[in-house]
N, C-alpha and C positions, 0 to 999 in steps of 0.2 A: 431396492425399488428402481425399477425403470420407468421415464414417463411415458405412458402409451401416446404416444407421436401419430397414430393413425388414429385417433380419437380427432375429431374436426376442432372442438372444441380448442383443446388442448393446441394443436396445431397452431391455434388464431394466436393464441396467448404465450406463444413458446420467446415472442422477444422482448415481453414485455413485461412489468413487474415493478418492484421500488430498487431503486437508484440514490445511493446518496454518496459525494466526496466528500471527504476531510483531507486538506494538503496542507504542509508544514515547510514553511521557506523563513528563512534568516533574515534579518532587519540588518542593513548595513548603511553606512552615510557614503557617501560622494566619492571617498579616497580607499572604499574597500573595506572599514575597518568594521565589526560588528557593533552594532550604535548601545551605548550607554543611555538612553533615553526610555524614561516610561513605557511600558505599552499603553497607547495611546487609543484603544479601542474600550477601555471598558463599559461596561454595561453593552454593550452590540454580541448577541447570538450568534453572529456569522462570523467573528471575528474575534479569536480569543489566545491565550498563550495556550503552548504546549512545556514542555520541558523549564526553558529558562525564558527571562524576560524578554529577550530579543527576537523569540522565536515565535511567528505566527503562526494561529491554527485558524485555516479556514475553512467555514463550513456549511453546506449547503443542508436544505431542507432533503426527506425522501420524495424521489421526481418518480413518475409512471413510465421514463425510459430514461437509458444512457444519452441520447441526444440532448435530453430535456437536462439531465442534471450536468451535461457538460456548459450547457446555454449561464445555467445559474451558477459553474463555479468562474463562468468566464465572467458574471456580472461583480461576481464579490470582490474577484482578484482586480477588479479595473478600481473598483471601489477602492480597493486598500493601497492598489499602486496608487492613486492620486493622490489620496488623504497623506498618503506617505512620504509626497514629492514638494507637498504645501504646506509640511508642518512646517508654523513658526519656533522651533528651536533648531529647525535644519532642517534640509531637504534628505529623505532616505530612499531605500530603493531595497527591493526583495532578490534577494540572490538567488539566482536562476538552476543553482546544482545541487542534486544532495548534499555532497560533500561538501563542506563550508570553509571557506574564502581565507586569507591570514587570521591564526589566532594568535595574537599577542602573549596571554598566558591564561590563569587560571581566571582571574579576574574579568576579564574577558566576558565568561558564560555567567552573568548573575542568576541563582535560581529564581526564578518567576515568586513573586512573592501576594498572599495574598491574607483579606484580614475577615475577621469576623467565625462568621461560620464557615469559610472555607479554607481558613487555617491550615487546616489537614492537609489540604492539595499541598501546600508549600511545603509540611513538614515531611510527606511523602515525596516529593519532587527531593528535598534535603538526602533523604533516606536513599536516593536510586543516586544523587551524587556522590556520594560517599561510597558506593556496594561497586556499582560501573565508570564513576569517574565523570567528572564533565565533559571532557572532549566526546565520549561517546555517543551523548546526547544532542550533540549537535545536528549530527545526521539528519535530515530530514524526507519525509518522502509522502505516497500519498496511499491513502486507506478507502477501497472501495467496500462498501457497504451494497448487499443485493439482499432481496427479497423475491420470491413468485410470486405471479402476478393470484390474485385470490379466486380467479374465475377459475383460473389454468389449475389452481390447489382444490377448489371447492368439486370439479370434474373428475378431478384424478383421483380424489377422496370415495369416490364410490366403489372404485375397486379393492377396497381395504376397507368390510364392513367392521372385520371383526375389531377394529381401533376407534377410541374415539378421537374425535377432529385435530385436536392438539397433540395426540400420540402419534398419530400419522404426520403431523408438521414436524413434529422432533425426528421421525425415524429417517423423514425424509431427508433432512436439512443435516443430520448425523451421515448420511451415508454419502452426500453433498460433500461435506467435511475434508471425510476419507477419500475420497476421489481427489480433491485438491490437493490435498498434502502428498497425494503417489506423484503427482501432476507439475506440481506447483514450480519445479526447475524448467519447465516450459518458457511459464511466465515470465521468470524471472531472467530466462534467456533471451527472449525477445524485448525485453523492454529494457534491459540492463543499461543504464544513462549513468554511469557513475567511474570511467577507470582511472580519473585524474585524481590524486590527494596531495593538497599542498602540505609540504614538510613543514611548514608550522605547528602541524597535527599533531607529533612529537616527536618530543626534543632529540628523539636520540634516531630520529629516521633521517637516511643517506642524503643526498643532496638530490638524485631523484624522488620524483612526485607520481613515478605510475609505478605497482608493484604486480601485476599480471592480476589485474581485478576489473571486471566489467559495473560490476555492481559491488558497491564496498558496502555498504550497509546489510545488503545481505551473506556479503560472505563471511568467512570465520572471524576475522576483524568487528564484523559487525553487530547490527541488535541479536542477541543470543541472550540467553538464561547462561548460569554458569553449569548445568547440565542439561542431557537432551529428555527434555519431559515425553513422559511417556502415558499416552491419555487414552480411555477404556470409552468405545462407544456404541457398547450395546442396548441402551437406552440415556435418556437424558440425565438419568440420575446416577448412573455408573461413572460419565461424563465429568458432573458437575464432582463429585465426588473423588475423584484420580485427580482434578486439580486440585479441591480441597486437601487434598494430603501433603501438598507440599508446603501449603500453606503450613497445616499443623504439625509440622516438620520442621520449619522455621527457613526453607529453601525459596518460599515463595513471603513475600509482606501480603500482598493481597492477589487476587486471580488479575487485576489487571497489569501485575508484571508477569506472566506468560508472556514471553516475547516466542509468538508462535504466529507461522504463516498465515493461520488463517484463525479465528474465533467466531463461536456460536454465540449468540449474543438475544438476551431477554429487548423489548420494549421498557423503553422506560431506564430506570436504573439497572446500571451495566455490575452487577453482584452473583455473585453463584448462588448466595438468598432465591433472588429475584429469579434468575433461571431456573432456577430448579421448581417454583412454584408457580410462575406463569408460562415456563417452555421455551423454546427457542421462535423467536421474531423474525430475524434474517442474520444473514454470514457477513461476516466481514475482511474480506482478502490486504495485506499488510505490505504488503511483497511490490510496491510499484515507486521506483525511482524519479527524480523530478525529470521531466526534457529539456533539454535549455531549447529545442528545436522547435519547441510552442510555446507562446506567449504566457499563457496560464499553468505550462510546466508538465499538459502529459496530450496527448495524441489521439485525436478523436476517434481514429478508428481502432487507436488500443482498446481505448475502452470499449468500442461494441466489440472488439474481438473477445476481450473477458466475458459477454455478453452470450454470442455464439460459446465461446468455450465451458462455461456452465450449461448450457444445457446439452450438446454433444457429450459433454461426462455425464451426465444423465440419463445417457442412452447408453450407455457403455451396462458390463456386468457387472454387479455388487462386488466392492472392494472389503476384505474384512482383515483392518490392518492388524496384525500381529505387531512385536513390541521390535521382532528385528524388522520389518519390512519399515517403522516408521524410523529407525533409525538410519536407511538406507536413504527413506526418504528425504530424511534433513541433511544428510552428507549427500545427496546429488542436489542440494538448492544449493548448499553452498560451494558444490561443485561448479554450477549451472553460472554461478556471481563469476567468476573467471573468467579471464578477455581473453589468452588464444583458444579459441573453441577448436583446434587440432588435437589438445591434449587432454578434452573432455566427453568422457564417454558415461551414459544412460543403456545399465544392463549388458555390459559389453559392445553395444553400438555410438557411433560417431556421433555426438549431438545434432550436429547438425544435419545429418541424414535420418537419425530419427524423428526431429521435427517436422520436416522436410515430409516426413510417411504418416503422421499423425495430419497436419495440414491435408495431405492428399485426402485423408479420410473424412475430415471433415467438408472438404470441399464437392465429395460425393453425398452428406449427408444432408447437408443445405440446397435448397434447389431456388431460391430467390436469388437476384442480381447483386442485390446491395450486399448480402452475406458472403458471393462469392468475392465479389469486389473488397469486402475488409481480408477475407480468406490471403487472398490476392497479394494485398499490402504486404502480410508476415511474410509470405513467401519472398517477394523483391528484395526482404530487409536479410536476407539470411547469408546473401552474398554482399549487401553494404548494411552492415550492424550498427545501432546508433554507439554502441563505444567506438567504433572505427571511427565513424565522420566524428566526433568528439573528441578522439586523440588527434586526428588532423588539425581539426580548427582551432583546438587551445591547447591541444599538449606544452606549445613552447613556450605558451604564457597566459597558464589557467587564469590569475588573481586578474590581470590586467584585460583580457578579452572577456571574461565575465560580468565585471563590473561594467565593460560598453555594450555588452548585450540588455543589461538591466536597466542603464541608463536609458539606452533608445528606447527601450519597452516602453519606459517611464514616460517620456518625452513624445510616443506617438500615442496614448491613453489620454495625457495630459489635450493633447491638440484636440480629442474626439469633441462631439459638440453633443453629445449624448451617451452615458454607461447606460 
């Protein structure tokens, strides 16, 4: 499926659609160290743990645009920096990089711990330390959630009688999927915020802290399955069914350990049950590292670039990934996570000049200002990469220039007279 772009309709509604972030940053105190203190948010929707107790998950509602849900993860994060900076058991502060700050040891990462009926989270949280280890969990980064807007779907639904409504959202949102995942080292080249890892990481790494990594989370070091899944998506239930086997395989505990670039995801409960019986809702892209170069950790015009960049794949030809193409596709993400981009090539071509021709294409395919203008931004960044100015500014002293980026944050949020 291609979206008919010359359909007016369709046209109006091409930027617009649901929008929701979830971002994951480390609780640390004053001196750098990751805080031994409660999470201190419970009962708050927007504000909850991910992985271990230290580790916040913020989360915004689904917004009608990227601007909009950038507006509300700037409110929550101001929210949480404060509350963070005036807790009575000590002042904390959210560490501004994926990569996370001195680890002391294991002790360190307590798993998030939780009672009653959700038990399970914790005993599953248990289950993923034990399988990958705590340090790996540390990582944090941020998770866009998109949807089509329903006018732009309800219009483009007529050209596909012979489907009905939710068939047509799955094939569409499937073939979404697969264009991502050909795509996805794009992403993850442009936005790649992560080449610094402090040696406390482990115990037996050199006494340098950069290993030729842009993005460490996404590279081989990083969130990975211990093989490269391999998922069938010629309808939603072929889909749902390629993950379930690995489930019943005993390779996966549940579909929500697929640590995979991108996921098709139900309303409501996130289950391959629930998928499979109400369809896919919207996609959710996994692949985006924190910035320390904005306050709230990612770059406004990243995100309308993911914005543009979903639907420009949209206009592209039907992708029908085969089992080698997707495995090519996961060794050029983790290709793509490497900081000298001289020694990374996409297809036999130089990364960077492939990007560089892909960009062009989209900056012919967009004809508004504001599109050409985010267009714009990736291009400036490709001869100054945010892992470049990030090995400048802190290469010589990640833990200690980190913590005063956090702190100021803290201290200019704390002054505002209104979140």
């Amino acid at each position: 499926m291609t979206l008919h772009t010359n359909n007016k309709i369709i046209k109006e509604h091409l930027l617009t659609g649901g929008f929701g972030l979830e971002k994951e940053s480390l609780r640390v105190n004053l001196e750098g160290y990751l805080s031994h203190v409660k999470h201190p948010f419970l009962g708050n929707p927007y504000i909850d743990r991910d992985f271990c107790e230290n580790q916040v998950e913020m989360i915004t509602d689904a917004c009608d645009s990227c601007d909009k849900a950038y507006r509300d993860m700037e409110i929550i994060h101001k929210q949480t920096v404060k509350s963070l900076y005036t807790l009575e058991t000590g002042r904390e502060i959210l560490w501004p990089f994926s990569n996370p700050p001195f680890v002391k040891g294991e002790s360190d990462i307590p798993v998030a711990t939780f009672e009653g009926a959700l038990k399970n989270k914790e005993v599953y949280r248990q289950y993923l330390a034990d399988k990958y280890g705590k340090r790996k969990m540390l990582f944090s980064g941020i998770h866009v959630n998109y949807s089509f807007d329903d006018k732009l779907l309800e219009e483009e639904y007529q050209y596909y009688p012979e489907l009905s409504f939710q068939q047509f959202k799955d094939q569409l949102y499937l073939e979404l999927a697969q264009k991502i995942v050909y795509y996805v080292w794009m992403i993850v080249y442009l936005t790649a915020a992560s080449p610094i890892l402090d040696k406390s990481y482990k115990k037996d790494m050199s006494a340098s802290i950069y290993q030729d990594l842009g993005s460490t989370r996404c590279s081989e070091i990083g969130y990975w399955n211990d093989f490269i899944p391999i998922l069938k998506y010629h309808d939603i239930h072929s889909y749902v069914d390629s993950i379930q086997k690995y489930v019943d395989d005993g390779l996966l505990k549940a579909a929500s350990e697929l640590y995979y670039p991108v996921r098709l995801k139900p309303k409501g409960q996130n289950t391959n049950e629930h998928l499979r019986e109400t369809g896919v809702n919207h996609i959710e892209l996994r692949v985006f590292d924190l910035n320390p170069f904005s306050p709230i950790g990612i770059i406004k015009e990243d995100l309308r670039f993911v914005n543009l960049f979903i639907v420009y794949l949209m206009s592209l030809d039907k992708i029908n990934l085969t089992e080698e193409m997707q495995q090519q596709a996961i060794h050029n993400e983790k290709n793509a996570a490497r900081y000298d981009d001289t020694k990374i090539f996409i297809d036999g071509v130089n990364i960077k000049d492939k990007t560089l021709s892909i960009l062009n294409d989209m900056e012919n395919f967009f004809d508004d200002e504001q599109s050409k203008t985010t267009i714009q931004y990736q291009k400036d960044k490709l001869n100054n990469r945010y892992v470049e100015r990030i090995m400048k500014q802190y290469g010589d002293n990640y833990v200690g220039e980190g913590l005063r980026v956090a702190i100021d944050n803290a201290i200019k949020i704390c002054k505002e007279r209104k979140i």
